[in-house]
N, C-alpha and C positions, 0 to 999 in steps of 0.2 A: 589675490592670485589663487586659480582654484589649488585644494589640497594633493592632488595627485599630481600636478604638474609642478609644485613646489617638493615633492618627495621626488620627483625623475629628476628636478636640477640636480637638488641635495646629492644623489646618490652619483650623479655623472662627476661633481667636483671630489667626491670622497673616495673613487677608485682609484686604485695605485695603479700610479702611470710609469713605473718604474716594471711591469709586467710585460704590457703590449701595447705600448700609447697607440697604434693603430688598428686594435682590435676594439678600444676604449668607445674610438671617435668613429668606428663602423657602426657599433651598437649602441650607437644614438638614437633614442627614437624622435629625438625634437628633428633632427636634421631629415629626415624622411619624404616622401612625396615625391609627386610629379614634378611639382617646383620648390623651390625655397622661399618658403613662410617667414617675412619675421617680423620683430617689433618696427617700428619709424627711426629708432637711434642706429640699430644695425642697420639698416637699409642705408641709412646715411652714410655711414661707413663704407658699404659696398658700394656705392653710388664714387665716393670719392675715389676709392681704388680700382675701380671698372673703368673712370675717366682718367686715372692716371694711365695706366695699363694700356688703354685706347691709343693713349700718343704713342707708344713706343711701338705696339703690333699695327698701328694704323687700322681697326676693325672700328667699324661703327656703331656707336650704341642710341639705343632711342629710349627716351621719357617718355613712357606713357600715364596720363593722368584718367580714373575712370572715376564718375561721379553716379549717383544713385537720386533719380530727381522721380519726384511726387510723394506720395504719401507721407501724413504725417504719424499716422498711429504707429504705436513702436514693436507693437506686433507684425504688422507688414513689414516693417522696415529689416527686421531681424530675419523675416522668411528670405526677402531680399538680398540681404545681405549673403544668408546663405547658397541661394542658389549664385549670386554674382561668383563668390569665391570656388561653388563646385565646378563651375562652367571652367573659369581661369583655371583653376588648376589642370581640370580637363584637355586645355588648348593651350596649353602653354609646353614651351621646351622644359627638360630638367635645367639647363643653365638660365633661366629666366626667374626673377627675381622679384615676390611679392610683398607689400605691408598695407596693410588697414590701417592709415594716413589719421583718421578719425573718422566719425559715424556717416557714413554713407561717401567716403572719399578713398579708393587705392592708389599707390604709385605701384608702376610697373617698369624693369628694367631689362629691356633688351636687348642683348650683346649683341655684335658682328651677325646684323638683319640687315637687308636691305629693304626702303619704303613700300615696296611692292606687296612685300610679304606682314610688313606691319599692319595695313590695311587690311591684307587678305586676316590676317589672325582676329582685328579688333570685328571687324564685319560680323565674322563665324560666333563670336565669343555675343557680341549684341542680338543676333540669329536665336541663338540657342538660349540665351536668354530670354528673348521675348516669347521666346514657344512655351518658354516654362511661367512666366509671369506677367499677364496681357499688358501691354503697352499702355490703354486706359488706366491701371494702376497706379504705373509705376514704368520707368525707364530708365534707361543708362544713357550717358554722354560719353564722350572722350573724344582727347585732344593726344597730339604726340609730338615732343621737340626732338632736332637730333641734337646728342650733346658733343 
């Protein structure tokens, strides 16, 4: 874990939350962005409670799976990667929900969308991707279930 991102956890569990537990969990800087970043365990978590959640308000959520197909060298692959995650973040809702699943795999969760607009988001997101990183390279896939 890089050193500076182990010093912001450190420091977020060692504030007294006995102050202002809601001024603690605003100046959070992991929790920050367009959308929400996280590791594959939290997302699992979020995933389970999005789909409980789902039964009772009745809003529909969708699986999106994005994959990163060609290149083998792992310099492309990391440029790649990069630009896939600038794009997502770019086009995506703040309540839309990301993780880097493994190397060259995201899952994508989104709340109370209808199919029309899942399409229209994954279209734009592969659009803007490929203008940044020619398709002879290197491409994206994706798939979407509802759950």
């Amino acid at each position: 874990m890089p050193e500076n991102l182990n010093t912001e956890i450190n420091n977020f569990f060692q504030a007294d939350i006995t102050d202002n537990p809601a001024d603690i969990l605003e100046s959070n800087k992991l929790c920050r962005g367009e959308t929400f970043e996280c590791g594959p365990m939290t997302f699992s978590s979020i995933y389970s409670l999005e789909k409980r959640r789902s039964k009772r308000n009745n809003k529909d959520i969708y699986l999106v799976h994005l994959k990163i197909n060609g290149t083998p060298s792992p310099d492309k692959l990391t440029k790649a990667e990069k630009i896939l995650r600038n794009t997502v973040n770019k086009n995506l809702r703040e309540n839309d929900v990301i993780t880097r699943w493994k190397p060259r795999y995201y899952l994508i969760l989104l709340v109370d969308i209808v199919p029309a607009v899942v399409d229209k988001i994954l279209k734009r997101i592969r659009n803007i991707y490929n203008d940044n990183f020619p398709p002879a390279e290197t491409s994206i896939s994706y798939s979407y279930q509802k759950i």
